[in-house]
C-alpha atoms as a printed R data frame, in Angstrom:
    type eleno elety resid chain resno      x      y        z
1   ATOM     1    CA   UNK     A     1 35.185 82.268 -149.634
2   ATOM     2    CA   UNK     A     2 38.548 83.190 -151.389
3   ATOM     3    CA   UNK     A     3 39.862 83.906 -147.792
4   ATOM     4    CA   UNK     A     4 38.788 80.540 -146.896
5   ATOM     5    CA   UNK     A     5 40.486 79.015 -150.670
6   ATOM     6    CA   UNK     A     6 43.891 80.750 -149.691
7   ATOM     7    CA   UNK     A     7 43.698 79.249 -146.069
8   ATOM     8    CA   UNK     A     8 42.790 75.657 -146.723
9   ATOM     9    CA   UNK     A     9 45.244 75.441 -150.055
10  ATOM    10    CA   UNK     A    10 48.714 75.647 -147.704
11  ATOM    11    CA   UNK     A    11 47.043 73.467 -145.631
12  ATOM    12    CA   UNK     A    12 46.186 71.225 -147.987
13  ATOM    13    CA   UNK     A    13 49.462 71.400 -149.206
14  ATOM    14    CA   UNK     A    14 51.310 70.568 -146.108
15  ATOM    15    CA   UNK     A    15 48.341 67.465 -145.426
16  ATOM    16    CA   UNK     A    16 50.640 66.289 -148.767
17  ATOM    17    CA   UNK     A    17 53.592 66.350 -147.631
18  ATOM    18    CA   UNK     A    18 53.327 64.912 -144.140
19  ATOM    19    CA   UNK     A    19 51.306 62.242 -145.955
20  ATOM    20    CA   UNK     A    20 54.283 61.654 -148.378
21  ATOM    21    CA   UNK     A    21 57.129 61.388 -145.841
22  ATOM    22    CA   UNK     A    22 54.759 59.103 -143.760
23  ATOM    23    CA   UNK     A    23 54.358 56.564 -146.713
24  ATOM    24    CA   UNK     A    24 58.283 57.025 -147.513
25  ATOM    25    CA   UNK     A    25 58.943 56.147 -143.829
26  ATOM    26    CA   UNK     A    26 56.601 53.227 -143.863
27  ATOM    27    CA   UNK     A    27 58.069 51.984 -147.122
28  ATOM    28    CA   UNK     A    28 61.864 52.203 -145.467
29  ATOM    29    CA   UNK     A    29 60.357 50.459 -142.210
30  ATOM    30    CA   UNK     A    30 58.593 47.802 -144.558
31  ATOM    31    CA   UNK     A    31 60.930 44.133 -145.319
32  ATOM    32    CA   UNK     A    32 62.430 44.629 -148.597
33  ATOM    33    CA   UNK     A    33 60.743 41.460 -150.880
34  ATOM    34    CA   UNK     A    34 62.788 38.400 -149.992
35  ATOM    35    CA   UNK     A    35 64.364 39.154 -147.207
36  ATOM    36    CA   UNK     A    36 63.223 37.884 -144.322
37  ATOM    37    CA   UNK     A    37 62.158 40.925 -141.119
38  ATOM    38    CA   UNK     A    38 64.854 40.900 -138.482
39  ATOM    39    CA   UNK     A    39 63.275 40.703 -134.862
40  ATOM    40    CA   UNK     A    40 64.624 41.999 -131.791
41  ATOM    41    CA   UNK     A    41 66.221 39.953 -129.367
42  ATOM    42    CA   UNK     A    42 63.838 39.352 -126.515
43  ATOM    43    CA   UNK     A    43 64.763 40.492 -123.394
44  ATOM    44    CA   UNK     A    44 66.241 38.789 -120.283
45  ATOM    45    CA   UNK     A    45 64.084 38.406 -118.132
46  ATOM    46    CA   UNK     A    46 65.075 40.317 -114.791
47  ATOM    47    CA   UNK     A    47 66.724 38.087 -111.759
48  ATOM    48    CA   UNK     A    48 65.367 38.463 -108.011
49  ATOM    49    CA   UNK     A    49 68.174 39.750 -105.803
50  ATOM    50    CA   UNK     A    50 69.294 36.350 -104.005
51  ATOM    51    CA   UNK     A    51 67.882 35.910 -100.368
52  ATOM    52    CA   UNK     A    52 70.417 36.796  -97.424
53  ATOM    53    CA   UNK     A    53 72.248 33.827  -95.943
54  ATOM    54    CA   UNK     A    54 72.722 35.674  -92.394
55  ATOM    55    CA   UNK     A    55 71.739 38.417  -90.096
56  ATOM    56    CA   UNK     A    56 74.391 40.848  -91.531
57  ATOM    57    CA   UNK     A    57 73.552 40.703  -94.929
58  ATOM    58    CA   UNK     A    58 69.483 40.937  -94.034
59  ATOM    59    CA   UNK     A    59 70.031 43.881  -92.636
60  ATOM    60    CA   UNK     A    60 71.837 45.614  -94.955
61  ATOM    61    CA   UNK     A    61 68.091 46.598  -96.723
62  ATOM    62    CA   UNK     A    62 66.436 47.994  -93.703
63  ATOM    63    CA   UNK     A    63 64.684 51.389  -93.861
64  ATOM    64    CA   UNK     A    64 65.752 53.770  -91.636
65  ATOM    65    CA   UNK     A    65 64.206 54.453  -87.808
66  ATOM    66    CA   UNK     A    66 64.553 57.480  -85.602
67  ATOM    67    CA   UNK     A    67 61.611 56.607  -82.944
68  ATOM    68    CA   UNK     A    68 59.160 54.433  -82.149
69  ATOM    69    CA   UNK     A    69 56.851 52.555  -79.619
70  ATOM    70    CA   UNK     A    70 56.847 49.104  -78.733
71  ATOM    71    CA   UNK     A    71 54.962 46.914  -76.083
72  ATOM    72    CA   UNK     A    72 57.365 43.751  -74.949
73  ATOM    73    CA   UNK     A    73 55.346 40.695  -73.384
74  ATOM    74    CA   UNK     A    74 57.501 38.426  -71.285
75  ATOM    75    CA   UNK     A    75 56.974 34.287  -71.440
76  ATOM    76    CA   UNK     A    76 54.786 35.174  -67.905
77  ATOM    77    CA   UNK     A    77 52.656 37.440  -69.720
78  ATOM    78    CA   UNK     A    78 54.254 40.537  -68.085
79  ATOM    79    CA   UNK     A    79 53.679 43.450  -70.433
80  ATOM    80    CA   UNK     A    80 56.001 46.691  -70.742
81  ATOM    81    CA   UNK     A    81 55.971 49.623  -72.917
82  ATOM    82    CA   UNK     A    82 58.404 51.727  -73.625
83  ATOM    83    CA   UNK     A    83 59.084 54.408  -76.118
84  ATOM    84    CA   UNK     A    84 62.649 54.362  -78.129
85  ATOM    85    CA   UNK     A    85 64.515 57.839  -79.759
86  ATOM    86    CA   UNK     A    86 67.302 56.505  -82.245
87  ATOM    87    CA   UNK     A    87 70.724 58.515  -84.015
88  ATOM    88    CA   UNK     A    88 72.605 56.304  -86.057
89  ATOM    89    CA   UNK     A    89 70.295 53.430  -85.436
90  ATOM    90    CA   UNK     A    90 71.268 53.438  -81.703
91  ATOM    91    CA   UNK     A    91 69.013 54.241  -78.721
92  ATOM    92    CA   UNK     A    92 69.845 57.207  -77.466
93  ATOM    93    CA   UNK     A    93 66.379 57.693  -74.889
94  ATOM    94    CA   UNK     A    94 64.044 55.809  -73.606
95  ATOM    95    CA   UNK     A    95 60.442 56.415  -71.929
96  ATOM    96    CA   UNK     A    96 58.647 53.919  -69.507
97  ATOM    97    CA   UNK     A    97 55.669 54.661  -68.402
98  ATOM    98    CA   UNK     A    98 53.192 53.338  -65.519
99  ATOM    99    CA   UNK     A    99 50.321 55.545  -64.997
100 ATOM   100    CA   UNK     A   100 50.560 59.084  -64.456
101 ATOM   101    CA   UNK     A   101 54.243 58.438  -63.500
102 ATOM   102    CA   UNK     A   102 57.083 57.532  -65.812
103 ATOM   103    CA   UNK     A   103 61.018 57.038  -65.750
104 ATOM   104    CA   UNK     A   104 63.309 58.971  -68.850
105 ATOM   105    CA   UNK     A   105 66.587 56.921  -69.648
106 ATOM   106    CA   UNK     A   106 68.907 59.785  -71.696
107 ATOM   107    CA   UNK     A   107 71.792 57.197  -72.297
108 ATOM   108    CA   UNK     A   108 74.101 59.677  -74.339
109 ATOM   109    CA   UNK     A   109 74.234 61.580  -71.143
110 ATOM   110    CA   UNK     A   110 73.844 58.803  -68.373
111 ATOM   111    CA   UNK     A   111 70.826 59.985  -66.694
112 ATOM   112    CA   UNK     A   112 67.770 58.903  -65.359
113 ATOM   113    CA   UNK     A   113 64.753 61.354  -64.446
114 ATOM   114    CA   UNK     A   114 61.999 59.587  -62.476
115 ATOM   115    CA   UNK     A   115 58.588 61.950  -62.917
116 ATOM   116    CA   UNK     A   116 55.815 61.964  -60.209
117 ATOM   117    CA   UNK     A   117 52.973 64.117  -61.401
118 ATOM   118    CA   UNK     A   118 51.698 64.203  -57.687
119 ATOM   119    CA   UNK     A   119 54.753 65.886  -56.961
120 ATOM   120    CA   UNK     A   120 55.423 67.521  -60.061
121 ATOM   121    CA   UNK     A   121 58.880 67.263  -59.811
122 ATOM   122    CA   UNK     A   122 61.873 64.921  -61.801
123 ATOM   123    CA   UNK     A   123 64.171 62.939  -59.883
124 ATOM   124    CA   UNK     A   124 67.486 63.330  -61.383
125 ATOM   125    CA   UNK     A   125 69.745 60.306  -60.920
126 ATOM   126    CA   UNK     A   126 72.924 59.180  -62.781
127 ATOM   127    CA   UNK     A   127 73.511 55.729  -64.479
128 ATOM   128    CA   UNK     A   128 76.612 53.493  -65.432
129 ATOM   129    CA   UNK     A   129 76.980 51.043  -67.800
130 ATOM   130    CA   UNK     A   130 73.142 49.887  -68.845
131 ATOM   131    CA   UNK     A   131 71.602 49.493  -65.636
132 ATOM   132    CA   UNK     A   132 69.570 51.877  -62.998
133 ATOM   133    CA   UNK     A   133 70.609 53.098  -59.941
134 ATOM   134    CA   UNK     A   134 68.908 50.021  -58.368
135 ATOM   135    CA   UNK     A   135 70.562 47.594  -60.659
136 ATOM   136    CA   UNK     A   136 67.687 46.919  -63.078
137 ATOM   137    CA   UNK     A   137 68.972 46.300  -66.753
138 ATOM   138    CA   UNK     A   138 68.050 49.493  -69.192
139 ATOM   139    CA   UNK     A   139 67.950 47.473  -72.851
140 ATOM   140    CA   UNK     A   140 65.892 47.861  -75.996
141 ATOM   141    CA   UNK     A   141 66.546 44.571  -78.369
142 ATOM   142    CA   UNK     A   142 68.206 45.490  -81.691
143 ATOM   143    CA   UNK     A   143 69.707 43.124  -83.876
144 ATOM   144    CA   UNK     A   144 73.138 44.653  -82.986
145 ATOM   145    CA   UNK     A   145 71.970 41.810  -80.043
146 ATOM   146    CA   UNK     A   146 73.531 38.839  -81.805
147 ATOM   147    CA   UNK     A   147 75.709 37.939  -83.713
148 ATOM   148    CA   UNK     A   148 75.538 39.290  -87.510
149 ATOM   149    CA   UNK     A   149 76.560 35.917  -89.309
150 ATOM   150    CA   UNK     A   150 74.074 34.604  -87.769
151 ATOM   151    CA   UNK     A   151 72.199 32.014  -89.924
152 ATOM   152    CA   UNK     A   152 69.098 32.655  -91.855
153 ATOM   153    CA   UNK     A   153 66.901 29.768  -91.459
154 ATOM   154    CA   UNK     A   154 64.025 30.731  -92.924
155 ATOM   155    CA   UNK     A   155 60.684 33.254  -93.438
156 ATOM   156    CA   UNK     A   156 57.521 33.857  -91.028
157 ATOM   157    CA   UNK     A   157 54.935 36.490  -90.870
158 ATOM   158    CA   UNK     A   158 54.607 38.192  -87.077
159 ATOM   159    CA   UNK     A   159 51.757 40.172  -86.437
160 ATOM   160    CA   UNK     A   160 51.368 41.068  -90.053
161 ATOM   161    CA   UNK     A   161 55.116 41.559  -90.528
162 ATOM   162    CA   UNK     A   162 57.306 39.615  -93.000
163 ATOM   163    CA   UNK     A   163 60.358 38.169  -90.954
164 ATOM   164    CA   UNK     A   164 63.688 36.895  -91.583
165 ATOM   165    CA   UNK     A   165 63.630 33.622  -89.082
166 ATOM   166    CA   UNK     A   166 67.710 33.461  -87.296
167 ATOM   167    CA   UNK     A   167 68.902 30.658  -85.787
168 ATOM   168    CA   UNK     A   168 71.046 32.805  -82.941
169 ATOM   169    CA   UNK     A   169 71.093 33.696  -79.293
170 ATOM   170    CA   UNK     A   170 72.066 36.885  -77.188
171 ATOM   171    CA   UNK     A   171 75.489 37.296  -77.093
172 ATOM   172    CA   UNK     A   172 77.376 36.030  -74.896
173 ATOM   173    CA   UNK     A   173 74.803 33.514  -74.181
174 ATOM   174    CA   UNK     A   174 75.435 29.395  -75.189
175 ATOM   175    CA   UNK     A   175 71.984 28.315  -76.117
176 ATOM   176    CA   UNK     A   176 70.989 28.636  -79.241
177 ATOM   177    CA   UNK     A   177 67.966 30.229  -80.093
178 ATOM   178    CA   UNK     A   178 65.204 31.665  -82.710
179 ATOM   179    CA   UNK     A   179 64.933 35.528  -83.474
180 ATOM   180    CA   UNK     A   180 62.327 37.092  -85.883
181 ATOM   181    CA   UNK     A   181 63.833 39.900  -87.392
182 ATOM   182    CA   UNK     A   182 61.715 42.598  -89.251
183 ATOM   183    CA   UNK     A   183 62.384 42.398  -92.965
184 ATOM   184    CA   UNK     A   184 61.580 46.256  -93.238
185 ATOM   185    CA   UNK     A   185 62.580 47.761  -90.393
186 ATOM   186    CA   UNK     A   186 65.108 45.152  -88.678
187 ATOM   187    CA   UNK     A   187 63.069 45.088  -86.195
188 ATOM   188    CA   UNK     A   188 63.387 42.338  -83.376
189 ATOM   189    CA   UNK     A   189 59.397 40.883  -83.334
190 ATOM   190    CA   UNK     A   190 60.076 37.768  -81.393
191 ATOM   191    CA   UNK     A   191 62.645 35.603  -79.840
192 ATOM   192    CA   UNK     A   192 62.250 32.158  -78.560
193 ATOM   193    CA   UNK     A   193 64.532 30.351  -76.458
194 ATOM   194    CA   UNK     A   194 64.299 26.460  -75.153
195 ATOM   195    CA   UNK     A   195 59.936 26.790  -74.730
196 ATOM   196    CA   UNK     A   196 60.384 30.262  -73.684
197 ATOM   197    CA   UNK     A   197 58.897 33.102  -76.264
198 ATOM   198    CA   UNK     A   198 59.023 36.771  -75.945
199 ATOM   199    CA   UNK     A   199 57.198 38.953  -78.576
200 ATOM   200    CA   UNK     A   200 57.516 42.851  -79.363
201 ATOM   201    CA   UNK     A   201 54.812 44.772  -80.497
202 ATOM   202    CA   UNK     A   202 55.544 47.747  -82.364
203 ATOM   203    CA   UNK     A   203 53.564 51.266  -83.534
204 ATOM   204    CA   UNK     A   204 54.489 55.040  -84.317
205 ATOM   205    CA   UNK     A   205 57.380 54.101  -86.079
206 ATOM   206    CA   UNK     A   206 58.972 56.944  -86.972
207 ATOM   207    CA   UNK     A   207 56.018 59.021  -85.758
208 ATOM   208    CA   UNK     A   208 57.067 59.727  -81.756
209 ATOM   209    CA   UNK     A   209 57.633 63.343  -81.565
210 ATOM   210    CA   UNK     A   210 60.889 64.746  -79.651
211 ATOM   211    CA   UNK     A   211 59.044 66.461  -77.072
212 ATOM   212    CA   UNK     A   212 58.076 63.037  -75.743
213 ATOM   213    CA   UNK     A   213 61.349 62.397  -74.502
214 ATOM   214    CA   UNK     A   214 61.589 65.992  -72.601
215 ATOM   215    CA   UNK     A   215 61.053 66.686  -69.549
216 ATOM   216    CA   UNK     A   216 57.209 69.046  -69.036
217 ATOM   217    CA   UNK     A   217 58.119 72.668  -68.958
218 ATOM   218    CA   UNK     A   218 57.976 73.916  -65.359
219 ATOM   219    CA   UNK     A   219 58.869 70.452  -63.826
220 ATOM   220    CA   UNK     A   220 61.252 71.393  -60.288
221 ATOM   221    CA   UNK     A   221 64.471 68.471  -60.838
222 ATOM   222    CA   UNK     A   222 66.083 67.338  -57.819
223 ATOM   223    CA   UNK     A   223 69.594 66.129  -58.502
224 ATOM   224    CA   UNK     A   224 69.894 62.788  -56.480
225 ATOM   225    CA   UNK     A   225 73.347 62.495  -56.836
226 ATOM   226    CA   UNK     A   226 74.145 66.467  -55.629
227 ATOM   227    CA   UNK     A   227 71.957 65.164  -52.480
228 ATOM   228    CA   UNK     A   228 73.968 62.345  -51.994
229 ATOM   229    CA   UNK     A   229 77.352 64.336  -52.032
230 ATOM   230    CA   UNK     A   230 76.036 66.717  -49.647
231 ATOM   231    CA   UNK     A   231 75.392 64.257  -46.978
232 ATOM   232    CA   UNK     A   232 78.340 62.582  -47.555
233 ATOM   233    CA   UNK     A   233 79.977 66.130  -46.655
234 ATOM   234    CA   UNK     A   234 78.073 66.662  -43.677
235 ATOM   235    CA   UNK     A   235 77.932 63.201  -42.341
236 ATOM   236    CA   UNK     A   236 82.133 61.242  -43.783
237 ATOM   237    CA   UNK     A   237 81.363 58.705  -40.917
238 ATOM   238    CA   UNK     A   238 77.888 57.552  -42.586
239 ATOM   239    CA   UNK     A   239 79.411 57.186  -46.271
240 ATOM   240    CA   UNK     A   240 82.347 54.968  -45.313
């Protein structure tokens, strides 16, 4: 018991004084008697960001994208996929496929590998500008499209996606158009055009791996364009 009594009488002790400095603050927190307590000013109440008045400034919040996959469906009801690789918000390569068989666009190095599984080889082709070999366009719609003081005309929800609504047209073009551009991503979800409307479907964003835009381990690659200079050696008459 006394080892108990000489434990529990510092502690006691100390119980005091935390007690005392308690009331002390309390009493210096208190109002003094007639004067009245001094509030704190309430405060302001936080401002939403003002809404972007074009294109330019809308994008200015979108997140980042290195890759995705995206399903375009044309005012006929034609329907093409394709899978995009990004640097610097650009497209750098692009995968169509149609079956078994698909085509690989590499536009930082101007080539375009066609792959036949039946043949299980790559033909290697080069491009210019942004079409193929056999003059079909090679595009993926980004706002970088039109023009970037563009007017925002108003808001729209596509497939589940909040949009900024654009009142702007390819450029280049004279009609004047609709685009719905991604609020998140800057992604273009639909444009319409006259009665026309053509809508984009995206998934995997961000989630394509790089080894979807390589070319299968083992695959033989025949170099078009070496073909083509060959026979122009062996037959001059036939290339003129």
């Amino acid at each position: 018991m006394r080892g108990m009594t000489r434990i529990a009488v510092p502690v006691a002790g100390v119980l005091a004084v935390l007690m005392a400095v308690g009331c002390a603050k309390q009493a210096a927190q208190a109002p003094q008697a007639g004067r009245p307590a001094v509030s704190k000013p309430a405060a302001k109440p936080r401002q939403a960001p003002a809404a972007p008045q074009t294109l330019g400034e809308a994008l200015k919040g979108r997140k980042p994208i290195n890759s995705y996959e995206f399903t375009m469906t044309s005012p006929e009801g034609n329907i093409v996929t394709q899978l995009v690789k990004l640097a610097d918000g650009k497209p750098v390569r692009m995968k169509m496929t149609h079956g078994d068989e698909w085509v690989l666009v590499d536009l930082s190095e101007k080539v375009l590998y066609a792959y036949s599984p039946q043949q299980k080889a790559a033909m290697k082709m080069a491009i210019e500008g942004d079409k193929t070999p056999e003059g079909e366009p090679i595009h993926v719609p980004t706002p970088d499209d039109y023009d970037a003081s563009a007017s925002i005309v108003g808001s729209d929800t596509i497939d589940g996606s909040e949009c900024w609504v654009v009142a702007s047209t390819v450029k280049g073009a004279q009609e004047i158009g609709k685009v719905w551009v991604d609020k998140q991503y800057g992604l273009v979800r639909q444009v319409k055009l006259g009665s026309e409307v053509m809508k984009f479907t995206y998934s995997r964003i961000n989630q394509v791996p790089d080894s979807e835009f390589e070319l299968p381990q083992g695959v033989k690659v025949m170099d078009m364009g070496g073909m083509m200079d060959q026979l122009r050696e062996k037959f001059p008459e036939a290339a003129r």
